[in-house]
C-alpha angles and dihedrals in degrees: 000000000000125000091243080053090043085053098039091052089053098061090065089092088058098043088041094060098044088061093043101059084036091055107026087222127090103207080056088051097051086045093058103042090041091056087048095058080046091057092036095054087045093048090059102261096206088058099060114086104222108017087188093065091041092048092046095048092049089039086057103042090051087050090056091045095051087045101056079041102061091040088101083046101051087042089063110044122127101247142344104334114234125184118256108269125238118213134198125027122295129237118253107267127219098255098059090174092059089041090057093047098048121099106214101178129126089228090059088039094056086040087057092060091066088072132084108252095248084049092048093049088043101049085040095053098038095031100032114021097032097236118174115249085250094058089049087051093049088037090050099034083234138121116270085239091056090037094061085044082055097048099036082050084051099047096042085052091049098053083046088082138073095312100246119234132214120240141182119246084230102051095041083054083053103056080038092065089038086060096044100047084046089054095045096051092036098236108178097183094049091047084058096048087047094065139062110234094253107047126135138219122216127189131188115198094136093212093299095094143005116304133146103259094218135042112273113222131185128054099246093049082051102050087045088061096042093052092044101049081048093056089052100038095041082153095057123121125218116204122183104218133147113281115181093338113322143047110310133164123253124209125213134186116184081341097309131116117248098159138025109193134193138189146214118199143153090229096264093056141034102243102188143009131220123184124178116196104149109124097224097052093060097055093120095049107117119231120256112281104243098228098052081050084098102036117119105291104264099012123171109253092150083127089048103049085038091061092047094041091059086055107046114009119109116239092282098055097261126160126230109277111272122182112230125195114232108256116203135189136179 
């Protein structure tokens, strides 16, 4: 491989999670980047001056095509529509200084879907991914001027909605355990305190297996679900585990995942919910290692999953395929 090969190959991290963040799936994110290095090899790849600008703008217009594609799709979906959860911790990608600038949670992710699909690729790569107004305008096929009302419209849109809060990854473990030993032992006056009032409670299973059809708000509408899903799935194993980013919860039957969960809190209180249970979209959860079966309900294996994700994750922090049987509970 050349070295302008060499160069070219390293920016799919990059590509990937632009895509990513843009399609909320990641098979649909493979497909387009992988259709980008296929136009960029048949339009003669030597010959472009910067390949990164040409792959980002590609990458960008196939992203909006697929989105005004899947808008039928989306309409018609059983259910709220969450983002397909990743899971593990990503390996460190060639461009740090991206990697540190990304938002990868599932709370900016749903906020994100509040946006058209030209004001969501503008705000990622101005906001996200730190592109010049020129290389919106190319990627847009728009004027720089229209391009910053875009982005400023994004970005207003954005802060419209719940102010985000920055957490550490420790204390947001922390009011995770909390959660999860409050679930286990059923504790109905340590789940409210657990909550803001208005929190809200949102869950993916896409038609294929038991999820509230609606969000749920409201922390007492929420403590009553969770205790009651406890008192059904007594077997169930909580795992805490990376999950877009930061410390989720994972959920096991038999060894199998039947639910990837992730959080939004302040710190003090758990804000949202997000809870993905559709089949197809954990697909690349791994099964339950055999020898942590045992190991103490919710416990926190965040070390353990982090050292096998480094081996074995894709770029985007992706466990190996694992095939999951639909659970369903009435």
């Amino acid at each position: 491989m050349t070295d302008r090969m060499e160069d070219v190959e390293r920016l799919r991290p990059r590509l990937r999670g632009l895509a990513y963040r843009m399609l909320g799936a990641v098979d649909d994110a493979e497909d387009v980047v992988q259709e980008a290095f296929l136009r960029w090899h048949r339009a003669g790849g030597d010959g472009i001056r910067s390949p990164e600008a040409w792959l980002v703008t590609v990458v960008t217009r196939l992203c909006l095509d697929r989105l005004r594609a899947i808008t039928v799709e989306r309409a018609a979906y059983v259910g709220p529509w969450l983002p397909e959860p990743l899971v593990g911790n990503p390996p460190e990608a060639p461009d740090r200084r991206v990697e540190l600038a990304s938002d990868l949670s599932m709370a900016f992710l749903v906020m994100l879907e509040r946006l058209a699909p030209e004001e969501r690729a503008a705000f990622l790569l101005h906001d996200v991914f730190d592109c010049g107004y020129a290389e919106i305008a190319q990627a847009l096929g728009k004027s720089e001027a229209a391009c910053r009302q875009i982005v400023h419209r994004a970005r207003r849109r954005v802060r419209e909605g719940r102010p985000r809060f920055q957490v550490s990854p420790a204390a947001h473990r922390r009011l995770l355990q909390q959660y999860a030993e409050a679930v286990r032992t059923r504790d109905e006056a340590r789940l409210l305190a657990l909550f803001a009032r208005d929190a809200t409670f949102t869950s993916d299973g896409g038609g294929k297996t038991w999820a509230a059809l609606n969000v749920i708000r409201g922390a007492d509408r929420i403590v009553r679900l969770l205790l009651a899903l406890a008192r059904k799935l007594p077997d169930r194993v909580d795992v805490i585990a990376p999950v877009n980013g930061q410390p989720g919860i994972l959920t096991y039957m038999d060894g199998r995942p039947c639910a990837a969960t992730a959080f939004e809190t302040d710190g003090q209180r758990i804000l949202s919910v997000f809870r993905v249970l559709n089949p197809d979209k954990l697909r690349r959860v791994a099964a339950l290692d055999p020898s942590c079966a045992t190991a103490q309900r919710a416990a926190d294996l965040s070390a353990v999953t982090a050292e096998r994700a480094r081996a074995s994750c894709h770029p985007i922090g992706l466990s190996p395929m694992q095939a999951t049987s639909e659970r369903r509970t009435e």
